[in-house]
PLY file of the C-alpha trace (Angstrom):
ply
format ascii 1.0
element vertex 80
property float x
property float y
property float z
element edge 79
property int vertex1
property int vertex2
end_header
0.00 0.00 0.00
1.22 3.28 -0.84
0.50 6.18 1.22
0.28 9.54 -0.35
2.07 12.48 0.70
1.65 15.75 0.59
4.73 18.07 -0.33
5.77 20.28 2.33
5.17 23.70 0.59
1.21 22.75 0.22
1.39 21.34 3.85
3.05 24.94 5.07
0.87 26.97 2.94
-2.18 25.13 4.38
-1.23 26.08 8.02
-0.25 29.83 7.30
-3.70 30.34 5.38
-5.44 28.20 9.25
-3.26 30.67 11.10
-4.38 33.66 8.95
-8.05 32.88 9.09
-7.67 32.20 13.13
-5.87 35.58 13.13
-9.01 37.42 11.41
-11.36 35.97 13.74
-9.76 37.44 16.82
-8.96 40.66 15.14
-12.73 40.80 14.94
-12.98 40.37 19.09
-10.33 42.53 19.51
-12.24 45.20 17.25
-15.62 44.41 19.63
-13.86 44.91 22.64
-12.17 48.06 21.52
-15.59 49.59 20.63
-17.02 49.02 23.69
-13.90 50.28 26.00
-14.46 53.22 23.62
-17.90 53.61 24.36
-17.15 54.16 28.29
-15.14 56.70 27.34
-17.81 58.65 26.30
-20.65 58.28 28.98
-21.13 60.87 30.97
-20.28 59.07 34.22
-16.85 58.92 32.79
-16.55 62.26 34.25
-16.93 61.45 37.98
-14.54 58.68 37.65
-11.20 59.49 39.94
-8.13 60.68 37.50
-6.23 57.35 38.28
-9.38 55.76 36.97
-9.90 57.41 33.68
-6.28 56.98 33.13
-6.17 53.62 33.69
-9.27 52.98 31.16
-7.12 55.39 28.74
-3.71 52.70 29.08
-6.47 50.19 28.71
-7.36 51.29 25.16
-3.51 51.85 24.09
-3.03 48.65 25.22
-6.31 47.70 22.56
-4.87 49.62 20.12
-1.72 47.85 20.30
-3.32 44.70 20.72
-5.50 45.03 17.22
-2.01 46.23 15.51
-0.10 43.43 16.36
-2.85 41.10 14.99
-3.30 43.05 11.96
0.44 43.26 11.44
1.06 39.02 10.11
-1.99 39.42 7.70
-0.62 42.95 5.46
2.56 40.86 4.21
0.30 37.77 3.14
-2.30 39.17 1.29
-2.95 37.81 -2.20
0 1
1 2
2 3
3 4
4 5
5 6
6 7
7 8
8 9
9 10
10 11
11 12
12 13
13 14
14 15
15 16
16 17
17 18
18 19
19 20
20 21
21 22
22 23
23 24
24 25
25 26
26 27
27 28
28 29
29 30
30 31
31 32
32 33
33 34
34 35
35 36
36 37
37 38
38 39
39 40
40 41
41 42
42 43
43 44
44 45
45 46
46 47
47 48
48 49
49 50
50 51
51 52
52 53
53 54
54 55
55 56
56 57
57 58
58 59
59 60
60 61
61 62
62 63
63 64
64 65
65 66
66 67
67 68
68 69
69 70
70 71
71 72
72 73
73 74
74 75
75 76
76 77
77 78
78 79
């Protein structure tokens, strides 16, 4: 019996294309979550929150931002 296999390149083309679809997904979570941290930001009560507070919820979104970058980064050099 003769098994068939698969040449690496397809086999490592497979994964990245997994990895890049995997990578989308959470880029879309990330995006959610950003949206509503950004959303506090704007509420009124936002206001009465204690400085440390609101600048705590403001490292929070640079964090997001940074977070979202670093997941969009892998996918701009492997588009088709």
């Amino acid at each position: 019996m003769r098994r068939d296999i698969s040449p690496p390149r397809a086999d490592l083309s497979k994964k990245v294309k997994t990895a890049l679809d995997e990578t989308r997904l959470l880029m879309l979570g990330a995006q959610v979550l950003f949206g509503f941290q950004l959303n506090a930001v704007f509420q009124e009560a936002f206001a009465d929150l204690s400085q440390t507070t609101r600048l705590l919820a403001c490292a929070g979104q640079l964090l997001m931002v940074i977070a979202i970058a670093l997941l969009i980064a892998p996918s701009m050099g492997a588009a088709p």
